[in-house]
C-alpha positions, -999 to +999 in steps of 0.1 A: +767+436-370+769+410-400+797+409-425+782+422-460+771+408-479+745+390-463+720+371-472+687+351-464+677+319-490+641+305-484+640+327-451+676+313-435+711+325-429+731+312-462+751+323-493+744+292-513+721+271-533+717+240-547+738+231-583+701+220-599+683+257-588+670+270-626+680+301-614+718+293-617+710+265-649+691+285-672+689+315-651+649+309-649+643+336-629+638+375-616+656+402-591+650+436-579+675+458-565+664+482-542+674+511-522+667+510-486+664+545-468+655+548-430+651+512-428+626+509-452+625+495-495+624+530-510+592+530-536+588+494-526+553+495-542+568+498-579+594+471-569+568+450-559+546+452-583+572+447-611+583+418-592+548+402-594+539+411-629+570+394-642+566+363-621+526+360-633+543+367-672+566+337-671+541+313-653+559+309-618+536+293-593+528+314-564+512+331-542+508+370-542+504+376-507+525+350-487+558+360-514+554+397-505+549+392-466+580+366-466+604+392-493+593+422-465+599+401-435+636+390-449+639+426-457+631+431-418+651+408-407+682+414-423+685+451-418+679+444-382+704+422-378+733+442-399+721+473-378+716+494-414+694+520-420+707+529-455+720+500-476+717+482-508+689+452-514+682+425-538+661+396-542+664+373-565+630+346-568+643+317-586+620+287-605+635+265-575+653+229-581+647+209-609+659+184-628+680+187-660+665+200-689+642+232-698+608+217-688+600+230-656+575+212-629+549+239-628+544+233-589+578+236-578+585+255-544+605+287-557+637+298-543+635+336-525+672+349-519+675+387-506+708+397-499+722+432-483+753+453-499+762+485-482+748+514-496+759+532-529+765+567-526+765+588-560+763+622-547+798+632-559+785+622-590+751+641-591+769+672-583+803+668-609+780+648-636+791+618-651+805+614-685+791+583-708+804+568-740+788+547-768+786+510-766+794+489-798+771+457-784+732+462-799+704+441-778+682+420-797+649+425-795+622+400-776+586+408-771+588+379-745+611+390-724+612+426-727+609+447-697+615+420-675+643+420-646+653+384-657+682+370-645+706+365-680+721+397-682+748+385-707+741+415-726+748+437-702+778+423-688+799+423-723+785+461-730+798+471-693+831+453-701+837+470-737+857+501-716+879+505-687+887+539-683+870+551-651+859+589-662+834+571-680+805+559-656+777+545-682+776+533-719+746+535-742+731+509-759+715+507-791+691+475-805+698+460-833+677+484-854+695+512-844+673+523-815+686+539-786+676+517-755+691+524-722+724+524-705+741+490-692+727+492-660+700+523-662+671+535-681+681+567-701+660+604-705+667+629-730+655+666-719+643+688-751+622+719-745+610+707-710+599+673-726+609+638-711+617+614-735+625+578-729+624+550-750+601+525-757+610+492-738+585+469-751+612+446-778+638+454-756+658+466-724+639+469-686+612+490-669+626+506-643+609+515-611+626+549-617+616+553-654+576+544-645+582+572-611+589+600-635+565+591-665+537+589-636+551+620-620+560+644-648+532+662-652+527+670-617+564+684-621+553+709-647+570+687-674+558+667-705+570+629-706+570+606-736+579+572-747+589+563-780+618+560-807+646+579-804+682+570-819+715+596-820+698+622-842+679+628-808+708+623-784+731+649-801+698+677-799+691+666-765+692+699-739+700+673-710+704+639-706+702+621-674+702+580-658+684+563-632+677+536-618+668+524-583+703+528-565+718+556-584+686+580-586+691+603-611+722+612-626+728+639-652+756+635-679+781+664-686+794+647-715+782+619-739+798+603-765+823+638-760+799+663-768+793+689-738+755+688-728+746+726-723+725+714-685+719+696-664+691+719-643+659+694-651+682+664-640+692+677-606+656+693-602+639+657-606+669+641-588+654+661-554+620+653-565+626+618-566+642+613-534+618+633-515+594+605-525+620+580-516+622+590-482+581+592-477 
């Protein structure tokens, strides 16, 4: 059994790359993290497909068919070896090596890392709740980059670091207009009268495979879903409000920004939706 982390780069054993990689110069460059469940990339459709529309957005040369069929044989391959059925996965596709500056060569082989984590288990906190707080950072808005998985996530990093205290498992962040966005790592759901809402992520903040799994599947759960503008007016209404994202699933909040959320009966009830379909 391997020692995790582990990781595959360009389809061999190795936890390094080369000091010119645009990945680690500019950070030119994507990841999914995905949960694996009985061996397999839970939802690994959505992944994918995120995965290829971002790459095809930012004008990285490749090919559809060999990338998928070399990310799903490393998947393979790596489970295998660590003997895992239930772990954590992410794959990072990288510009490749370059030479110094921002132009990139628009042929360059890219660099495919996937590396295994053990897996994260959260179901303590989908049955307690987690309790969030109010980030001070706002994320600037860009219509170029929004939605995508890239791989600066300096935003993220200094919102995650603006607390310490461990009863608080997620902060919310804001854009610069006041918006409510997401939290650090997750997208974020308010619950009002059996309505979904989630904000729009087109200026700012990511699409989650999560977040696109309930807008699709909403209706067929007997609830309404829909994007747009919401800021703390909203919040402080909200019936429930609940996280996701690919590792985590859904988790409801008990207590944001210390007001007591009156439920959390729609969050667990889509929690057990959503991994039924995980583990299809």
């Amino acid at each position: 059994m391997l020692f995790l982390p582990a990781s595959l780069v360009d389809g061999q054993p190795s936890d390094q790359i080369s000091i010119l990689d645009r990945g680690l110069m500019y950070g030119d460059g994507l990841f999914e993290t995905v949960r694996i469940v009985c061996s397999q990339p839970a939802l690994w459709a959505l992944h994918w497909q995120r995965l290829e529309a971002g790459l095809t957005r930012l004008n990285f040369s490749f090919n559809a068919e060999a990338l998928q069929q070399s990310l799903l044989s490393d998947i393979e391959r790596l489970l295998f070896v660590a003997e895992l059925t239930e772990a954590t996965l992410k794959i990072t596709i990288t510009r490749g090596i370059g030479q110094r500056g921002y132009r990139y060569t628009a042929d360059a082989p890219l660099t495919r890392i996937v590396t295994v984590f053990p897996a994260t288990d959260v179901e303590a906190l989908a049955r307690t709740g987690i309790k969030v707080r109010l980030c001070s950072l706002r994320l600037a808005r860009s219509e170029v980059l929004a939605g995508l998985k890239h791989l600066n996530r300096m935003e993220q990093v200094i919102a995650r670091n603006e607390w310490n205290d461990p009863e608080y498992y997620e902060g919310i962040l804001n854009d610069t207009a006041g918006n409510m966005i997401c939290g650090t790592m997750s997208n974020l759901f308010l619950v009002k009268e059996r309505v979904l809402l989630t904000a729009d992520v087109s200026g700012c903040g990511i699409a989650g495979t999560r977040r696109r799994w309930l807008l699709e599947n909403a209706n067929g759960l007997g609830l309404e879903a829909r994007v747009g503008i919401f800021n703390l007016e909203d919040l402080s209404s909200a019936d429930e409000v609940f996280f996701c994202n690919a590792l985590i699933g859904i988790l409801p909040a008990v207590e944001v920004a210390d007001r007591t959320l009156p439920s959390r009966d729609i969050s667990l009830r889509l929690r057990e939706a959503l991994l039924e379909a995980e583990y299809q």
